[in-house]
C-alpha positions in Angstrom: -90.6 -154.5 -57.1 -94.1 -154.8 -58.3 -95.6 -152.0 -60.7 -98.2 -151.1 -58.4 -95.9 -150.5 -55.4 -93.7 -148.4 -57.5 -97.0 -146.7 -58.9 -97.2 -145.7 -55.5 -94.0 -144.5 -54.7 -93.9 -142.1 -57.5 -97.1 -140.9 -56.1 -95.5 -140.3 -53.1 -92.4 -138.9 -54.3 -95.2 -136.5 -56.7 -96.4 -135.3 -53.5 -93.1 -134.1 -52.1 -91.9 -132.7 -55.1 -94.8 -131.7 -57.1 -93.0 -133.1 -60.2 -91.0 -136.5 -61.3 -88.9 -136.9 -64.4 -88.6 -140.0 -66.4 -84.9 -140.5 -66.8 -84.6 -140.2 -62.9 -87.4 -142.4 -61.8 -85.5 -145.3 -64.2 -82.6 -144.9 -62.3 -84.1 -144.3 -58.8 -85.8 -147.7 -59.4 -83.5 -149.5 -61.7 -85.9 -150.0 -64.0 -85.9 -148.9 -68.4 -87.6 -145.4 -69.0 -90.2 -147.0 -71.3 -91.3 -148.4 -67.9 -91.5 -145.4 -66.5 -93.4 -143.5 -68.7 -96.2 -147.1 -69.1 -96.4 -146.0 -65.2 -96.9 -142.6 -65.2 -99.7 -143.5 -68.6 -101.3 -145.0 -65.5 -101.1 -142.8 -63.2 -102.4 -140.2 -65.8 -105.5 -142.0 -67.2 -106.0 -142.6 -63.2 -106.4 -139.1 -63.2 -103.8 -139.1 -60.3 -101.3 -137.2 -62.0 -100.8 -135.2 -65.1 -97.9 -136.2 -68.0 -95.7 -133.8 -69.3 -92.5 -133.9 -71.6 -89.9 -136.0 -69.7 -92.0 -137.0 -66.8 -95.3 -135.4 -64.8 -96.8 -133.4 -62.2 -99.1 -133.6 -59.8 -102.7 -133.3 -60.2 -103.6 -131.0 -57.4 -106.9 -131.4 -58.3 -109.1 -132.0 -54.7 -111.7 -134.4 -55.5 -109.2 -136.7 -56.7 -108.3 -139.4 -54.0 -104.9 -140.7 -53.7 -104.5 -144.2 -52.4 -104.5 -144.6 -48.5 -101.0 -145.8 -48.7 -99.9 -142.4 -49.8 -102.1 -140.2 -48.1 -101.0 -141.7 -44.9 -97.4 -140.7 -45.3 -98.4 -136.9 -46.1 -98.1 -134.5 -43.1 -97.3 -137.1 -40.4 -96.7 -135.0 -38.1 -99.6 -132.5 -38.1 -101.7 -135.7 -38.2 -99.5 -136.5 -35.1 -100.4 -133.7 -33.1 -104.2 -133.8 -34.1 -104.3 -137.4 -32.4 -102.8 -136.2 -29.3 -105.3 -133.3 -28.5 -108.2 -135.8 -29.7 -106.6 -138.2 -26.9 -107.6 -135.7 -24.1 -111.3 -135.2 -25.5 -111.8 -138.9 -25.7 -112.9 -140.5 -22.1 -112.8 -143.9 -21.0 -116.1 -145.8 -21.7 -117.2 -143.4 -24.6 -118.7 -145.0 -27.4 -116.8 -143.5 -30.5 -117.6 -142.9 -34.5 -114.1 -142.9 -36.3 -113.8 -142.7 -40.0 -111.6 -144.2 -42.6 -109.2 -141.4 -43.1 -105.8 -141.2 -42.5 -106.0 -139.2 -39.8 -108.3 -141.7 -37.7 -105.4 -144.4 -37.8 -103.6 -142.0 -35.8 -106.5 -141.0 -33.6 -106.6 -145.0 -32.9 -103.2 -145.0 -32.3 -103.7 -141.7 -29.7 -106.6 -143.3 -28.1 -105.2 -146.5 -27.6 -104.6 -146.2 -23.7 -108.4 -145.3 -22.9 -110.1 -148.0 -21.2 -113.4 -149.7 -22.2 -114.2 -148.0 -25.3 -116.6 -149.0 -27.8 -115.5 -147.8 -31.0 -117.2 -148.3 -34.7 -115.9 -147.7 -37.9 -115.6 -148.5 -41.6 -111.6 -148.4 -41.3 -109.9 -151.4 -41.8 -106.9 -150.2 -40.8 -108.3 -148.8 -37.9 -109.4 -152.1 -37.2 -106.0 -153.7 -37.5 -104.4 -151.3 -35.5 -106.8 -151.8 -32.7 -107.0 -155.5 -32.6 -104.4 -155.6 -29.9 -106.6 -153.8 -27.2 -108.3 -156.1 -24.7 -111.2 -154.6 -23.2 -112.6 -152.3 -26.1 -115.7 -153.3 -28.0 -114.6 -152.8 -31.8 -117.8 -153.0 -34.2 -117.0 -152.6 -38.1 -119.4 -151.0 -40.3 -119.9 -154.1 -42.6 -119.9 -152.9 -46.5 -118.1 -153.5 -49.3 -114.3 -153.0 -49.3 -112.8 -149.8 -51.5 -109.4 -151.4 -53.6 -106.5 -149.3 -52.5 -108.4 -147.8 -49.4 -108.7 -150.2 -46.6 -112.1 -148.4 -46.3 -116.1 -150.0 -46.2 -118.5 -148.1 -48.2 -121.8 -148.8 -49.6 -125.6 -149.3 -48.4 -124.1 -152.0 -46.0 -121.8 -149.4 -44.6 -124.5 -146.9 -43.7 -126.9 -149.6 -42.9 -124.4 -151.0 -39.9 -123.3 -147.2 -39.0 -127.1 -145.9 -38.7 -127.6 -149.2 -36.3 -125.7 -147.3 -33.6 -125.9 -144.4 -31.6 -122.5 -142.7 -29.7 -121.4 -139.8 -27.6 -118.9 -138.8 -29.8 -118.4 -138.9 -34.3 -114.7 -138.2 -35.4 -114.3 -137.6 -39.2 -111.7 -136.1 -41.7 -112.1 -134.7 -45.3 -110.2 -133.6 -48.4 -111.2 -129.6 -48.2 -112.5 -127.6 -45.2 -114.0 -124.2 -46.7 -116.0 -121.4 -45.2 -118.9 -121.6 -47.5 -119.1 -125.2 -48.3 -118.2 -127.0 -45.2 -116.5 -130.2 -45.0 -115.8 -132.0 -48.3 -114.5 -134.9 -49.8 -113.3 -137.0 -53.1 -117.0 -138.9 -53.5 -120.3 -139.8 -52.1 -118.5 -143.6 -52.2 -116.5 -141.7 -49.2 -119.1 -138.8 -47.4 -122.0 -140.7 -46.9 -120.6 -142.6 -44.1 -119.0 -139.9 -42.8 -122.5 -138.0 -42.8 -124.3 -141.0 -40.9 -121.5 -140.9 -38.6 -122.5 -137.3 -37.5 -126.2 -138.1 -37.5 -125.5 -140.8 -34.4 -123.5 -138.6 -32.5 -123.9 -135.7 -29.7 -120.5 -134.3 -30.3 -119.4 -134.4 -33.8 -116.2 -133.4 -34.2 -114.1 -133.0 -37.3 -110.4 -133.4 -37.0 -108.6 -131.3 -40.0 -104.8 -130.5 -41.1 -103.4 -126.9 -42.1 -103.5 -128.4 -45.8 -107.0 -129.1 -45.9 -108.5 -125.2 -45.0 -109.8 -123.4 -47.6 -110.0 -126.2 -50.2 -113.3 -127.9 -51.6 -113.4 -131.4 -52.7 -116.4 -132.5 -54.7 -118.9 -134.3 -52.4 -120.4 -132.5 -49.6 -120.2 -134.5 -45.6 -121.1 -131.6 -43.8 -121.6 -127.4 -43.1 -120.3 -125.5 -40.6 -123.4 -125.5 -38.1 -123.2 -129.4 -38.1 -119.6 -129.2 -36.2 -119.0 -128.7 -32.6 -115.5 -128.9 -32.4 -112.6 -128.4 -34.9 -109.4 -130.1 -34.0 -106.0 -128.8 -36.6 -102.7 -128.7 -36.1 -101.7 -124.9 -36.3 -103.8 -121.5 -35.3 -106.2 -121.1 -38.0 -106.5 -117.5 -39.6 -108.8 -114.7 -37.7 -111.3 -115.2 -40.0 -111.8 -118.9 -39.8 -111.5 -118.6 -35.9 -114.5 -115.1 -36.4 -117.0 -117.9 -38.2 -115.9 -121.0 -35.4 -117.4 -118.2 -32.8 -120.1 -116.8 -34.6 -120.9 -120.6 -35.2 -120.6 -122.3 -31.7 -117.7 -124.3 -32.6 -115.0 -124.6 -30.2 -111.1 -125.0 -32.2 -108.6 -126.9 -30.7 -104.8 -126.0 -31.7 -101.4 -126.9 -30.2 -101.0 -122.8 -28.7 -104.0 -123.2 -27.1 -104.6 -125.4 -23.9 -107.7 -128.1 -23.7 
């Protein structure tokens, strides 16, 4: 096993559990403990985790960004049924904005069945999992690739996403709060996302339960920017009180589209 894929699946394992300890990890991956703990020294001046005698812990700080590898595998199921009510908004021939989140793999995945879609992004795993579909127009961003992240960022980037102009923008972040709006780990990340909303009519932003009432560091977008809010559970009252006062319209499994 490489270092880096077992990197990663301590991160993963960090995310379930919150913690790792040295002597297991050795034995979990047959490998010594000083091997271990050079990992985790990794992970820690990374900033993606935080040592402590015998092993570490997680750092639940929000603007840091875990690799898209590991991110992908966290709530799979919320993600799940986020893509599935996104399916119904999406019609054939729209031209859509998807971002390099997590979530918009499985939104590609949801949307698959639509018929003669064009669809731009700076994913490129979006990319790969839509280069089986026949009679979409797929356009990629351009940009400069993000190691660990399968995403395009950059003045090339935002160049090739201000180039176009679409009915609908679908983005993710790291933290959804009241205040300060949609968020994420770095401008490297938000500023696509932000021209993204700028080409669209509808902009919608496509959240899971974990991400409400967190701020990440960089800014994509406030709350009168949004027209719809797509999550996977009922938000509080007083999230669903500022989508009315607000004009947004929130879409969750109890309620029908």
């Amino acid at each position: 096993m490489l270092a880096l894929e077992r990197r990663n699946l301590i991160l993963e394992k960090l995310q379930e559990e919150k913690k790792v300890v040295v002597s297991e990890l050795s034995q979990l991956y047959g490998v010594s403990e000083e091997t271990i703990r050079r990992d985790l020294d990794k992970l820690d001046r990374d900033g993606l985790a935080v040592k402590s005698y015998g092993g570490a812990v997680i750092n639940e700080n929000t603007s840091i960004d875990m690799p898209f590898n590991v991110r992908k595998k966290k709530n799979v199921s919320g993600k799940q049924r986020i893509a599935e009510m996104i399916a119904s908004l999406i019609h054939d021939g729209d031209h859509i904005a998807l971002d390099a989140s997590t979530t918009g793999v499985f939104i590609a995945k949801a949307i698959k069945q639509k018929e003669r879609i064009t669809l731009i992004t700076n994913s490129i795993e979006v990319i790969i999992e839509l280069s089986d579909v026949s009679d979409w127009n797929i356009i990629s961003s351009g940009g400069k690739l993000k190691e660990g992240y399968l995403a395009l960022i950059g003045p090339k980037a935002i160049e090739g996403l201000s180039s176009y102009n679409v009915e609908t923008a679908i983005i993710s972040g790291k933290g959804f709060d009241l205040e300060k709006g949609l968020t994420d780990g770095n401008e490297e990340f938000s500023q696509p996302k932000q021209m993204m909303f700028k080409s669209a009519k509808t902009r919608i932003v496509a959240v899971d339960k974990t991400k409400f009432g967190k701020i990440a560091f960089s800014r994509i977008a406030d709350l009168s920017d949004i027209d719809i809010v797509v999550t996977d559970e009922k938000p509080d009252d007083n999230w669903l009180k500022a989508f009315q006062e607000k004009g947004i319209k929130c879409v969750y499994p109890e309620e029908s589209l």
